[in-house]
C-alpha positions, 0 to 999 in steps of 0.5 A: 114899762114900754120897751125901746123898740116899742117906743119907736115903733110909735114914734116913727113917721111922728113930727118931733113935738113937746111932751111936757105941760104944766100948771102951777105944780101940776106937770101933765105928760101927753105921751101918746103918740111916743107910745107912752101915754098921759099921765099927771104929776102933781108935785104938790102932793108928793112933797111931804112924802117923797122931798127927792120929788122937788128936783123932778120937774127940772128934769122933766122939762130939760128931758122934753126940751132936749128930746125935742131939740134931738128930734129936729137935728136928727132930721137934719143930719141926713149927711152925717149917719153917725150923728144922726143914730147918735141923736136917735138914740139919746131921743129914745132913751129920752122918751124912756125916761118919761116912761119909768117915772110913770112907772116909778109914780104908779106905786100907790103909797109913796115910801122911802124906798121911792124916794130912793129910787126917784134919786137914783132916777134924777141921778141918770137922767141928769148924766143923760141930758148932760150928753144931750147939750154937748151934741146939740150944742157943740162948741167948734174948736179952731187951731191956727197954723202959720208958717214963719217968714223969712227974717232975710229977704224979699218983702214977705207975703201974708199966706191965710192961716191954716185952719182946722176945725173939729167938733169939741164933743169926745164920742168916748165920753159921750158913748160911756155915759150913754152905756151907763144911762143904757144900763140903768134903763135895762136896754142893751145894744142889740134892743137898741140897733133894732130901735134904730133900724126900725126909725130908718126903714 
């Protein structure tokens, strides 16, 4: 399985594309150029072996989306370095997944004990991609403050309200989550800012 540096390292200077294709219950990975490589699933044949199978492809296609849709915010986010490094290193993390259920696949004769892992696997990616819609789809949150006006008086006059916004994403939740996605995929902090310094020079 490749490393997260090595993941970068063959994504940097690459557009942001779709990784996933599928026909009827055959899903095709084209990873090459994230540094993964190709390779088939076809659910099909796993399904009387292995019945964690069937919530894969689900997965697969919101982890292509999202990594997709991360890829094109970062871009974006030239004003906003923190964002940006947050929208990396999900994509990243993303694009790893893809490689360990090749690596989890490769196993030559479907068992119980892969069924147990592909669960453990949907499991974290399911807290991944959860993370990955609350930053791509933050939801502005809008706090009116008005100053009361005289009871006595002149004619009182319409002051605009006082509006504070802020986005409703909790960076400790999302940083929590991720730590433990980082954990499961064996990734620790300084692998990661060494991803990320190599995707920004």
């Amino acid at each position: 399985m490749l490393s997260v540096l090595e993941i970068a390292k063959k994504i940097k200077g690459n557009r942001c594309e779709k990784l996933v294709k599928y026909t009827g219950q055959e899903y095709v990975i084209s990873g090459a150029n994230v540094g993964v490589g190709s390779f088939k699933i076809d659910i099909g044949s796993f399904q009387n072996k292995i019945k964690e199978i069937n919530a894969v492809p689900k997965i697969m296609m919101t982890l292509d989306t999202n990594q997709y849709l991360l890829c094109q915010q970062a871009a974006d986010l030239k004003d906003n370095p923190k964002l940006k490094d947050l929208c990396l290193r999900i994509r990243l993390m993303h694009i790893m997944a893809f490689s360990q259920l090749q690596a989890l696949l490769s196993i030559p004769t479907p068992n119980e004990e892969l069924g147990k892992q592909i669960l453990e696997w949907t499991s974290q990616m399911n807290k991944l991609t959860s993370q990955s819609i609350d930053l791509l789809n933050p939801q502005p949150k809008v706090t009116y403050t008005e100053k009361k006006t005289p009871t006595k008086g002149p004619s009182p006059t319409i002051e605009s309200p006082a509006r504070k916004s802020h986005i409703s994403v909790s960076k400790l939740k999302v940083e929590s989550a991720i730590a433990e996605v980082m954990k499961y995929q064996d990734i620790n902090e300084a692998q990661m800012q060494d991803a990320l310094k190599t995707l920004k020079k």
